[in-house]
N, CA, C and O of each residue as an XYZ file, in Angstrom:
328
protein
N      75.552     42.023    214.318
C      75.926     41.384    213.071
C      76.054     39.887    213.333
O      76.922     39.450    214.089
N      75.223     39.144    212.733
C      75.340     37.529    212.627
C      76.250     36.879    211.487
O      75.992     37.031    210.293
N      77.159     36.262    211.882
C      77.889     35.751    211.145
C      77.933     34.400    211.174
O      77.904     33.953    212.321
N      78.000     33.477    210.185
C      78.012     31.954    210.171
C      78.697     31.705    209.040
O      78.871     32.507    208.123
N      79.189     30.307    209.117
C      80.255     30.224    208.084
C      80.527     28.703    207.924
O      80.943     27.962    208.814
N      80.203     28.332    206.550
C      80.305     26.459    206.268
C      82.048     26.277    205.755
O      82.616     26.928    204.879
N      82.566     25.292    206.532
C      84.067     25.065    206.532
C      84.012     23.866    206.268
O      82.908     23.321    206.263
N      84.947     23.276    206.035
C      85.857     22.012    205.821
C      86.809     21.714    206.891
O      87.742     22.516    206.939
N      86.827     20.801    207.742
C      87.700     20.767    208.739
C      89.368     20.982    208.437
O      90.248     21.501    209.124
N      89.389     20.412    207.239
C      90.911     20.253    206.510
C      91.734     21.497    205.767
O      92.922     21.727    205.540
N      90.429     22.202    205.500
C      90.829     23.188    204.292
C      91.406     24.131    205.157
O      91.184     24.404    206.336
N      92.505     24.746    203.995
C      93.969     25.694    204.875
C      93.218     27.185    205.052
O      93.552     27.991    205.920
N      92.272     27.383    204.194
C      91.660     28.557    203.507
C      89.896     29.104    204.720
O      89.143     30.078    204.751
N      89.991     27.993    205.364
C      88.910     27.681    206.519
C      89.592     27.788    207.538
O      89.088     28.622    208.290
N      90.678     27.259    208.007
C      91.477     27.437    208.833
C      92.277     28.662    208.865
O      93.031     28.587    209.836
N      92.411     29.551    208.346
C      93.092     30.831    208.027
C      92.005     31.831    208.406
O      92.173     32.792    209.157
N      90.760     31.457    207.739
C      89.481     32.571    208.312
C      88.816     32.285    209.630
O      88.182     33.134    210.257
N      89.006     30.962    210.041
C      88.873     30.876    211.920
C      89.804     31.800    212.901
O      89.525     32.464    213.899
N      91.061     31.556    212.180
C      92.172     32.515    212.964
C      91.839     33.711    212.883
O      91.496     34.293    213.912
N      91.852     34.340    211.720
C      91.316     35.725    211.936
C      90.086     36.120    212.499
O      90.037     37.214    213.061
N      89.128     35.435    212.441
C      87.950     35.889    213.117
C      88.631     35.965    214.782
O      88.426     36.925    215.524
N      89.224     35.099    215.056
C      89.490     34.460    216.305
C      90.661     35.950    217.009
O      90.551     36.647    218.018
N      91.493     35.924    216.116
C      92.259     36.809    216.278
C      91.856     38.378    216.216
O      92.745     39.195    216.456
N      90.647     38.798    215.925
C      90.364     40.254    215.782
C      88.883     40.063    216.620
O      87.977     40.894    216.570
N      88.849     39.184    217.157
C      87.371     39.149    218.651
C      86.588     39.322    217.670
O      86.580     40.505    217.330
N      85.799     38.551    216.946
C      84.851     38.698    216.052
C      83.796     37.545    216.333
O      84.066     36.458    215.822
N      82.707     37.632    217.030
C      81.985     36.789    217.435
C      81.200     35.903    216.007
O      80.800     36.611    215.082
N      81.020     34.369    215.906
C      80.949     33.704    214.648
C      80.307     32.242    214.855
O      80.161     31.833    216.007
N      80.024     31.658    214.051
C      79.328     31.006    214.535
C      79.880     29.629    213.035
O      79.580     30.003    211.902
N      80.423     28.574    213.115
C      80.766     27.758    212.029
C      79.726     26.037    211.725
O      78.643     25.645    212.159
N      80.453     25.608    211.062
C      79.829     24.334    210.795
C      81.117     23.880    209.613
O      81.339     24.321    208.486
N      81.872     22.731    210.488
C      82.795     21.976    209.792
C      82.039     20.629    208.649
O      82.164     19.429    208.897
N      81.446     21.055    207.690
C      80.410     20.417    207.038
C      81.353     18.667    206.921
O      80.651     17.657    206.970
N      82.568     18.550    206.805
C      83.161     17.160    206.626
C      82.880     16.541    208.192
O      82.660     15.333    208.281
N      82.883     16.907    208.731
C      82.721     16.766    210.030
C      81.359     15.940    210.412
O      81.273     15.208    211.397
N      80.396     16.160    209.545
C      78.936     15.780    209.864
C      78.585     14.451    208.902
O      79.228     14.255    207.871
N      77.404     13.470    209.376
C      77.187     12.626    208.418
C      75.748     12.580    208.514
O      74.968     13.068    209.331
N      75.561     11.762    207.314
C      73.947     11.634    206.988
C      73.367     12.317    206.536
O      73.797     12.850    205.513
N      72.261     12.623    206.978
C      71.423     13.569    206.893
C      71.138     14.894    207.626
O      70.209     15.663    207.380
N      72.363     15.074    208.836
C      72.890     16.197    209.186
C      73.824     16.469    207.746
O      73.014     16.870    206.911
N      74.690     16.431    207.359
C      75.621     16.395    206.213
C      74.980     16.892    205.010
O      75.579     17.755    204.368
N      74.115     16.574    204.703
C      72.867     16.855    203.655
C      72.312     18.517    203.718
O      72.401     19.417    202.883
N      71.756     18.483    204.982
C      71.144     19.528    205.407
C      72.046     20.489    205.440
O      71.486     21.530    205.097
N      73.506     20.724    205.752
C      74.435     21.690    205.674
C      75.007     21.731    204.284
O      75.382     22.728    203.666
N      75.007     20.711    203.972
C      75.462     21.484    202.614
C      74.287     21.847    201.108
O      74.484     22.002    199.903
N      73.381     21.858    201.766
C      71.790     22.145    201.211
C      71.756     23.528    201.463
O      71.556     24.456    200.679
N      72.048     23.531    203.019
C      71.815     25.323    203.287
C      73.087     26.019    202.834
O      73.129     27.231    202.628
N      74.185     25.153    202.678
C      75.205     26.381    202.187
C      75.038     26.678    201.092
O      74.861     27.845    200.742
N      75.058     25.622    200.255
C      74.706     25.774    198.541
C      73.478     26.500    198.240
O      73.139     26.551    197.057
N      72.612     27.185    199.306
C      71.190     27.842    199.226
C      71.467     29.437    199.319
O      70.730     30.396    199.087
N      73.153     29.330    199.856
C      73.734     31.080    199.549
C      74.465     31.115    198.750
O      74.585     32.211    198.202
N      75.365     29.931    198.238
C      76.000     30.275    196.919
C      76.102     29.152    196.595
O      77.040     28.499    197.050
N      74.989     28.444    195.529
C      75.428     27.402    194.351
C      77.180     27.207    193.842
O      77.812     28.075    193.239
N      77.647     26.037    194.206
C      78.714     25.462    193.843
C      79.661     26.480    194.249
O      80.630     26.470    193.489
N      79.747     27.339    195.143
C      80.904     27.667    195.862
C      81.909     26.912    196.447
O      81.873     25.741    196.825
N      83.012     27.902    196.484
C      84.212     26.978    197.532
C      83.963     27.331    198.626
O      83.330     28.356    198.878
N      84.562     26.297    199.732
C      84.492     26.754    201.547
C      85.652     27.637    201.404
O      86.373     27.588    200.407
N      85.851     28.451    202.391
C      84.846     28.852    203.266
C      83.761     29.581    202.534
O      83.979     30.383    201.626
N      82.401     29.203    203.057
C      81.150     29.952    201.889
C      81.244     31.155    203.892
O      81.551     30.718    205.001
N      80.931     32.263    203.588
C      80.862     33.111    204.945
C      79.548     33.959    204.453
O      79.460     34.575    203.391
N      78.268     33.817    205.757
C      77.733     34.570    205.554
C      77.102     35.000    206.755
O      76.777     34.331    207.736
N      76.872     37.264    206.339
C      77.045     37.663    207.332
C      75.562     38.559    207.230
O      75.457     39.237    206.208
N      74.307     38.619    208.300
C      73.678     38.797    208.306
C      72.524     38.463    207.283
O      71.646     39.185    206.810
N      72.789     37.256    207.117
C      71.659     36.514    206.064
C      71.364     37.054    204.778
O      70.464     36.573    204.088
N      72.364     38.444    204.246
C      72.432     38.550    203.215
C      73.350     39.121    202.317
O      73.108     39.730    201.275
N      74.762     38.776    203.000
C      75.809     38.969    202.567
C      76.563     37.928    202.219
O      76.657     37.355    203.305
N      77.001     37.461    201.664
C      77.872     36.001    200.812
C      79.264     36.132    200.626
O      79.521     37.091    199.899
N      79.944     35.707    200.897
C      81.850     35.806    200.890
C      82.652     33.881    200.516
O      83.221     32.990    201.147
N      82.322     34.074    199.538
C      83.158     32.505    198.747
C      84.188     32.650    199.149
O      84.659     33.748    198.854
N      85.022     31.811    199.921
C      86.391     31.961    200.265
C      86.887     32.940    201.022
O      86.424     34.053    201.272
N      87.999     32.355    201.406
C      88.769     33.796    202.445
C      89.563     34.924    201.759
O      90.657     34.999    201.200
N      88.602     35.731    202.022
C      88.888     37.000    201.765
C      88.761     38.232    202.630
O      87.874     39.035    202.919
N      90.607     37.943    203.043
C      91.001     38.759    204.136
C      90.466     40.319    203.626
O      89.333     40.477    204.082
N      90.918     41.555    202.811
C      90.765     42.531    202.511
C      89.556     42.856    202.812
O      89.169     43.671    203.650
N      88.526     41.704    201.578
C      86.867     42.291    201.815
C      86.186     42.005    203.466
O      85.266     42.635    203.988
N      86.950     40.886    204.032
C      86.214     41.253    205.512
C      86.865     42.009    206.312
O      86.389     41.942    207.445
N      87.818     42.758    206.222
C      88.660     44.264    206.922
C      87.373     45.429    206.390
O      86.861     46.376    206.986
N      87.174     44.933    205.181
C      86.572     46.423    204.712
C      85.566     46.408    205.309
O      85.136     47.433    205.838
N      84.749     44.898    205.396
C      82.980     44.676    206.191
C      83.396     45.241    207.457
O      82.936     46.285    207.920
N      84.275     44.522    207.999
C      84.172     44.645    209.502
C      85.058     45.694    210.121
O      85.795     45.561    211.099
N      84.847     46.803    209.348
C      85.976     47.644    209.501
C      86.910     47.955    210.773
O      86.893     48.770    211.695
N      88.009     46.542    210.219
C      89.013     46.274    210.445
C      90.626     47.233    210.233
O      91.696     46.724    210.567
């Protein structure tokens, strides 16, 4: 299972779904999109907005065709049966 996930370095709601991944050994892969400039910056938030138009961070997606707007502890217990 490939997991990747566009964050906000700041956001409490990004920082809450690092811990848990972190905390239940869940191998992941991120991109702190405030973090980046230019035309790196562009390109990440091109590809995030390319899985969910005008979503909030955390945008989480898990095997290139699963989509999770925000942290949502419950629905990733249920994915990752947790």
């Amino acid at each position: 299972m490939k997991i990747k996930a566009f964050t906000l370095s700041t956001c409490p709601y990004c920082r809450a779904f690092k811990i848990f991944m972190n905390d239940n050994h869940l191998v992941f892969e991120y991109t702190d999109v405030d973090l980046l400039d230019g035309d790196e910056r562009n390109r990440a938030i091109k590809e995030a907005y390319s899985y969910c138009e005008g979503c909030g961070f955390p945008i989480i997606v898990i095997d290139e065709n699963t989509v999770i707007e925000g942290f949502d502890e419950p629905k990733l217990r249920e994915i990752f049966k947790l």
